[in-house]
Chimera marker file (.cmm) of the C-alpha trace (Angstrom):
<marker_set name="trace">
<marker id="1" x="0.000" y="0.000" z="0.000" r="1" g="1" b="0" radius="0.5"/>
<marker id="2" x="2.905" y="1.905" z="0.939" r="1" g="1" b="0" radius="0.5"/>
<marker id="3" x="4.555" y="2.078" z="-3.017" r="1" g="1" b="0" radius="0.5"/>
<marker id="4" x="0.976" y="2.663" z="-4.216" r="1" g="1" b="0" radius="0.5"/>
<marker id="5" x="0.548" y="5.951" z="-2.746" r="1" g="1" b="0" radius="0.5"/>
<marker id="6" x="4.079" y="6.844" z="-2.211" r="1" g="1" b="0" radius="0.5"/>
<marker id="7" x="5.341" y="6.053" z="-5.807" r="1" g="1" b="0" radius="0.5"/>
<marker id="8" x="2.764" y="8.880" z="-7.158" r="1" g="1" b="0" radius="0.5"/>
<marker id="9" x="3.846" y="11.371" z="-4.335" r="1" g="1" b="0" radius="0.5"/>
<marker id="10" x="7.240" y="11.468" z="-5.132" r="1" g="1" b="0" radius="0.5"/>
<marker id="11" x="6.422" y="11.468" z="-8.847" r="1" g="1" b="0" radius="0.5"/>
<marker id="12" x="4.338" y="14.951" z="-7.981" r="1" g="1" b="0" radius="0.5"/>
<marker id="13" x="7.203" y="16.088" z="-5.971" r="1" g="1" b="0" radius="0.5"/>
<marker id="14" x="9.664" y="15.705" z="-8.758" r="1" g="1" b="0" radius="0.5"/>
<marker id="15" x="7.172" y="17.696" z="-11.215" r="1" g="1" b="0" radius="0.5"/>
<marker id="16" x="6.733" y="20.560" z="-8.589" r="1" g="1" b="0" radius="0.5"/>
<marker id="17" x="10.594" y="20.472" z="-7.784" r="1" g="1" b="0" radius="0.5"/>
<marker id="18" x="11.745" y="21.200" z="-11.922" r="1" g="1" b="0" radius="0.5"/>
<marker id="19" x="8.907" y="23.410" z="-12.422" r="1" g="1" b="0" radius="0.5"/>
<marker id="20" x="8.218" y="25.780" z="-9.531" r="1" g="1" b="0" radius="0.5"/>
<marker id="21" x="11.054" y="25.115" z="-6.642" r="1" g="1" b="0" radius="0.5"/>
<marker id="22" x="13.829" y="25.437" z="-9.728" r="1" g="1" b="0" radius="0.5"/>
<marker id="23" x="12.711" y="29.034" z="-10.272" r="1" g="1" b="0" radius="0.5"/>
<marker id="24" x="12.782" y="30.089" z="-6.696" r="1" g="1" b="0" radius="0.5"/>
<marker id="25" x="16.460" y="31.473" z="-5.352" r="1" g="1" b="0" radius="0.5"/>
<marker id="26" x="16.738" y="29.908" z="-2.089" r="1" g="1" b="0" radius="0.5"/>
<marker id="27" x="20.059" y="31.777" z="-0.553" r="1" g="1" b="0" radius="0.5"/>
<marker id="28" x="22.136" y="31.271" z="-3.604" r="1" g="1" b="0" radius="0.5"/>
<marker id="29" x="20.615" y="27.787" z="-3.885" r="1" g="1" b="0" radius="0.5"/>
<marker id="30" x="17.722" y="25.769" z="-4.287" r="1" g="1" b="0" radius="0.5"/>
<marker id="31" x="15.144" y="23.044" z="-2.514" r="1" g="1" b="0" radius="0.5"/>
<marker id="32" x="15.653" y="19.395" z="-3.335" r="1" g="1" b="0" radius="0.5"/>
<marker id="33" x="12.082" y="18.484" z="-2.532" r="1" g="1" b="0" radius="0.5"/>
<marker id="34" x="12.503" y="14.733" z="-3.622" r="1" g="1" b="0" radius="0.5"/>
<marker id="35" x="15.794" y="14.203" z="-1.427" r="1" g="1" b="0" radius="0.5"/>
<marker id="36" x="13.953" y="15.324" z="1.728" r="1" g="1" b="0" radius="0.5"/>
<marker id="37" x="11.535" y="12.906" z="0.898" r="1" g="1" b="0" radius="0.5"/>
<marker id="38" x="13.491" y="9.967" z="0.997" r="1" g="1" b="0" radius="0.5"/>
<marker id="39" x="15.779" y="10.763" z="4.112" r="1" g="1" b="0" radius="0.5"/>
<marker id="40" x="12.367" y="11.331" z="5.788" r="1" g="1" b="0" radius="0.5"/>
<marker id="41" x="10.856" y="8.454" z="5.005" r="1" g="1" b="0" radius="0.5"/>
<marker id="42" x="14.176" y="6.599" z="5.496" r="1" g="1" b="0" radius="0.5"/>
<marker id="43" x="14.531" y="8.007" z="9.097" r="1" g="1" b="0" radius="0.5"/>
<marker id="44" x="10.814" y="6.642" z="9.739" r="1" g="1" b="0" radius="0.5"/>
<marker id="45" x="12.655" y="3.277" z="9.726" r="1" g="1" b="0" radius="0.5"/>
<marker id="46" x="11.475" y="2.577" z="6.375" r="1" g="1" b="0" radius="0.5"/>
<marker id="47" x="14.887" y="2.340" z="4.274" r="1" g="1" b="0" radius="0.5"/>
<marker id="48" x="14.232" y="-0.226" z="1.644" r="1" g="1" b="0" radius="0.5"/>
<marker id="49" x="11.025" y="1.670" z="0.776" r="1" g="1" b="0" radius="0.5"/>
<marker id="50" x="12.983" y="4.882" z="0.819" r="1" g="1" b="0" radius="0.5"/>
<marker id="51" x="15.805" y="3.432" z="-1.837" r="1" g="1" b="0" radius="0.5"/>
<marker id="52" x="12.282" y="2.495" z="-3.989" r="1" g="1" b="0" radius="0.5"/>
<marker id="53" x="11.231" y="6.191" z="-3.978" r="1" g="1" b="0" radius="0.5"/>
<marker id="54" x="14.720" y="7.565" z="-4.507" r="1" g="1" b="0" radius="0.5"/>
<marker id="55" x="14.900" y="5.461" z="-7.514" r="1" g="1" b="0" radius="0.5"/>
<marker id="56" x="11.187" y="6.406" z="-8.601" r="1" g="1" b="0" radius="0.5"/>
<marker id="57" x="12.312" y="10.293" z="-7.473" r="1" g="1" b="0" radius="0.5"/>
<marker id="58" x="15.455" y="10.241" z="-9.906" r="1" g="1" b="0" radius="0.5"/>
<marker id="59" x="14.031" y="9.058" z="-12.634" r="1" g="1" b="0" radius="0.5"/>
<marker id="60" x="11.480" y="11.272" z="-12.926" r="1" g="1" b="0" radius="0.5"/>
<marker id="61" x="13.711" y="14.150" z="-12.042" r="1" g="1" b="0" radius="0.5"/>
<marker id="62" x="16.115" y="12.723" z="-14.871" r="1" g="1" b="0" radius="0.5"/>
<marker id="63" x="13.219" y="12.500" z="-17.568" r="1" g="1" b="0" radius="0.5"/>
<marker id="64" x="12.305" y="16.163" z="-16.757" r="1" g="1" b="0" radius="0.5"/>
<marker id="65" x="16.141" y="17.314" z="-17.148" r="1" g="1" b="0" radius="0.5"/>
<marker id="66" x="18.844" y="17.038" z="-19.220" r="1" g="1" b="0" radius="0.5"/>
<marker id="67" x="21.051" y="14.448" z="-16.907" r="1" g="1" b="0" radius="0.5"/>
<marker id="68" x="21.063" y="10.965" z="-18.397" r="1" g="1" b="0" radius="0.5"/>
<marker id="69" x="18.664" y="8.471" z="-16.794" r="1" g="1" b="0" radius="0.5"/>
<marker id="70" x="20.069" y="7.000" z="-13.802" r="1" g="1" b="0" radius="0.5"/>
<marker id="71" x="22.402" y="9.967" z="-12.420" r="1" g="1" b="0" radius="0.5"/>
<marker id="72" x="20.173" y="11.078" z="-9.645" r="1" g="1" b="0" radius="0.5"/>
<marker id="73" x="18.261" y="7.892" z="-8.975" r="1" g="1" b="0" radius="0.5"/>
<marker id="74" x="21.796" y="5.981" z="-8.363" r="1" g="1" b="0" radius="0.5"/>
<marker id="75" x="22.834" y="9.422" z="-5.549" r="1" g="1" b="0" radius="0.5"/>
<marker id="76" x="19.071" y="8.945" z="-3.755" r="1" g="1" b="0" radius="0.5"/>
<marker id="77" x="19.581" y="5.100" z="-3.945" r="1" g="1" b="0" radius="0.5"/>
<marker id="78" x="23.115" y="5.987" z="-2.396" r="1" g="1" b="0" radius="0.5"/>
<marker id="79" x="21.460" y="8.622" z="0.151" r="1" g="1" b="0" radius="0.5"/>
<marker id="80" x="18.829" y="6.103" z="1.176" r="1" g="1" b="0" radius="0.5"/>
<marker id="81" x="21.303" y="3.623" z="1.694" r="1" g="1" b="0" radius="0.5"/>
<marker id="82" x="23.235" y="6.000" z="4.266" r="1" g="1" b="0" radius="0.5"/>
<marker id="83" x="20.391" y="6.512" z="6.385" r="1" g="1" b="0" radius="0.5"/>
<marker id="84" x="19.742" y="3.006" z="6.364" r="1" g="1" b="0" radius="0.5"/>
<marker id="85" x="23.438" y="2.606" z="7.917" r="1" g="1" b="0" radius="0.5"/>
<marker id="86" x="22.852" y="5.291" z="10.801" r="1" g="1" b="0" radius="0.5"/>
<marker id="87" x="19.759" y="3.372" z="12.234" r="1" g="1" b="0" radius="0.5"/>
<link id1="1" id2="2" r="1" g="1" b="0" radius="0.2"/>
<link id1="2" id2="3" r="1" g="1" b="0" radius="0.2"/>
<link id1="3" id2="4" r="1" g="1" b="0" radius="0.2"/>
<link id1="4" id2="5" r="1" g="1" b="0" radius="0.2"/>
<link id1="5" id2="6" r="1" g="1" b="0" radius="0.2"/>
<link id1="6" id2="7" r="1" g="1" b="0" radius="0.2"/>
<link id1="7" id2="8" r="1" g="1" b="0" radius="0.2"/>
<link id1="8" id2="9" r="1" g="1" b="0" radius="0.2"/>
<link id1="9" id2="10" r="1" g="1" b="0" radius="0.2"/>
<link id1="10" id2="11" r="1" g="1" b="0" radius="0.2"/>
<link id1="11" id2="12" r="1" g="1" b="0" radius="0.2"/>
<link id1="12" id2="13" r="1" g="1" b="0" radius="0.2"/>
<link id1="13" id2="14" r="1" g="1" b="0" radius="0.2"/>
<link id1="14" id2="15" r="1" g="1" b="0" radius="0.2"/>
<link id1="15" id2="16" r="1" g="1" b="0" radius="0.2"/>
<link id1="16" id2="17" r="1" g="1" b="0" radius="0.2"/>
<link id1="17" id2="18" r="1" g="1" b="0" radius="0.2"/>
<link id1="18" id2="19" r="1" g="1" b="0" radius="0.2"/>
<link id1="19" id2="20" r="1" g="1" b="0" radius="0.2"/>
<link id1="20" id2="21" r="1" g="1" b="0" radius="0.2"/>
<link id1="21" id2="22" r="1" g="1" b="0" radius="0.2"/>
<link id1="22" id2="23" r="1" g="1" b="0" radius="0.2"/>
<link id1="23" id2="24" r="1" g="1" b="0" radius="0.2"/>
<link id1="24" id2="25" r="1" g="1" b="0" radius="0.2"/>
<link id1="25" id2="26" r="1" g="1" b="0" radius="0.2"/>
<link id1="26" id2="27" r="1" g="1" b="0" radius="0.2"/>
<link id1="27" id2="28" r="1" g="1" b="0" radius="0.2"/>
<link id1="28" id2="29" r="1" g="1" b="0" radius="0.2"/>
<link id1="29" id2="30" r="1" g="1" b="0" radius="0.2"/>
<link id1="30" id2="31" r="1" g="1" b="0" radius="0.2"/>
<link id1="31" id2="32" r="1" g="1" b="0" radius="0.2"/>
<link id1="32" id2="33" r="1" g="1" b="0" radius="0.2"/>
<link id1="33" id2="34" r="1" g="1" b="0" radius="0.2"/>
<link id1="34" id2="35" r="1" g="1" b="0" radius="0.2"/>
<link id1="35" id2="36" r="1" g="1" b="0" radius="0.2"/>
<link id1="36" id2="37" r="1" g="1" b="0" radius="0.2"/>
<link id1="37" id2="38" r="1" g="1" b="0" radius="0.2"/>
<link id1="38" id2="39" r="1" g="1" b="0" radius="0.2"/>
<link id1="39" id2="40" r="1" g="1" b="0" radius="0.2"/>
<link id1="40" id2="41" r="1" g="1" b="0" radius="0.2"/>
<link id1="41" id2="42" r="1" g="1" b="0" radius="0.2"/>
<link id1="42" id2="43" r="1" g="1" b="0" radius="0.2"/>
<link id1="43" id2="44" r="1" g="1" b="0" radius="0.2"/>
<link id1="44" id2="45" r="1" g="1" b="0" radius="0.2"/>
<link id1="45" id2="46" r="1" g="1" b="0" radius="0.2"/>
<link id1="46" id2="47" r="1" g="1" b="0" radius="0.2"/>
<link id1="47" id2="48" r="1" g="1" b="0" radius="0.2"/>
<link id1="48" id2="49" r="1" g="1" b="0" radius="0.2"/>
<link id1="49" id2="50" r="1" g="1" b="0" radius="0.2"/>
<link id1="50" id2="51" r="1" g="1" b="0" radius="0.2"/>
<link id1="51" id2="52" r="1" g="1" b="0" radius="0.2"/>
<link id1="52" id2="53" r="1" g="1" b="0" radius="0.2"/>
<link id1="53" id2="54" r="1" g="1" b="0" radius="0.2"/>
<link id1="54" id2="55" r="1" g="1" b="0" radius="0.2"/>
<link id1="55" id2="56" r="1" g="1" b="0" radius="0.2"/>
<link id1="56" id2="57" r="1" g="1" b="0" radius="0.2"/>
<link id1="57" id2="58" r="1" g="1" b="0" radius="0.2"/>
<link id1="58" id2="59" r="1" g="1" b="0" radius="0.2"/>
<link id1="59" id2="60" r="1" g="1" b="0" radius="0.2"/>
<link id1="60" id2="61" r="1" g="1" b="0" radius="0.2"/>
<link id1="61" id2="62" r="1" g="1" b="0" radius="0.2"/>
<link id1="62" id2="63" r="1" g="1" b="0" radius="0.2"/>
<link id1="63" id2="64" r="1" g="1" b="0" radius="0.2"/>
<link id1="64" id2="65" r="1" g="1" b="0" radius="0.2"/>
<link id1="65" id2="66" r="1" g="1" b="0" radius="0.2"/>
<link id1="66" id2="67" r="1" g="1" b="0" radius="0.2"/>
<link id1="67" id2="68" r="1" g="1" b="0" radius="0.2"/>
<link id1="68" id2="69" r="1" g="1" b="0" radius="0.2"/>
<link id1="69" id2="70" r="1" g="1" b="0" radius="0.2"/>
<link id1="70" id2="71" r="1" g="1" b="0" radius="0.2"/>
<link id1="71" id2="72" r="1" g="1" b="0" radius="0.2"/>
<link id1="72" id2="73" r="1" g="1" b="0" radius="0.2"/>
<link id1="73" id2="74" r="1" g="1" b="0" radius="0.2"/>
<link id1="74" id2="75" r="1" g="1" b="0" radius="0.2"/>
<link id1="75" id2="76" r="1" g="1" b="0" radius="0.2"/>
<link id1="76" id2="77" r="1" g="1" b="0" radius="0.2"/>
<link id1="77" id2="78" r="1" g="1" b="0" radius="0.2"/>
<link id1="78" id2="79" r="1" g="1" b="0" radius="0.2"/>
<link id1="79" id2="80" r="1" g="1" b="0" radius="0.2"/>
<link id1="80" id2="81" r="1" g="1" b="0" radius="0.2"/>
<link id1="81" id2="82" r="1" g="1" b="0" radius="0.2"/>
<link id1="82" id2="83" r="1" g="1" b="0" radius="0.2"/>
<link id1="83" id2="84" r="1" g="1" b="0" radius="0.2"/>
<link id1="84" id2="85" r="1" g="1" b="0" radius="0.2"/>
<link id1="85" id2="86" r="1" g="1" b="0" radius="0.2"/>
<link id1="86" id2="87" r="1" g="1" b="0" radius="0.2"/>
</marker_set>
C-alpha cells in the first residue's frame, strides 16, 4: 500500500521540484524536494522503501532534465542507503 501511494507522491514532488522550486532562489541555492523525501521516510525506519522512492524520485527528475537516466536515482539510492546505515 505503501509504493501505491508513495510512488505517485514522489512522482508529484519531482514535477513541482523542476517546475516551480527550480525558479525560486533559495540563498544562492535551491530546494531538493525529492531528497527530503526519501531521508524522511528513510529516518521513519522505512529504508528499503525509501531506496524504492529515490529510484522512482530520480528518474522522474532525470526525464524532466537534461542528466542521463540513472544519475540522480543511483545518488538517492546511495542517500537512502546511508540513512539506512545510521539506524
Amino acid at each position: 500500500m505503501a509504493y501505491a501511494i508513495g510512488i505517485p507522491a514522489i512522482a508529484l514532488l519531482a514535477i513541482l521540484q523542476s517546475a516551480v522550486i527550480s525558479q525560486l532562489g533559495l540563498a544562492g541555492g535551491q530546494a531538493d524536494l525529492v531528497l527530503v523525501a526519501v531521508v524522511a521516510w528513510g529516518l521513519t525506519g522505512r529504508s528499503t522503501e525509501a531506496m524504492v522512492f529515490g529510484l522512482a524520485g530520480g528518474i522522474v527528475l532525470d526525464l524532466l532534465s537534461a542528466l542521463p537516466i540513472g544519475t540522480t536515482s543511483l545518488i538517492l539510492v546511495l542517500i537512502a542507503y546511508l540513512v539506512l546505515l545510521t539506524e
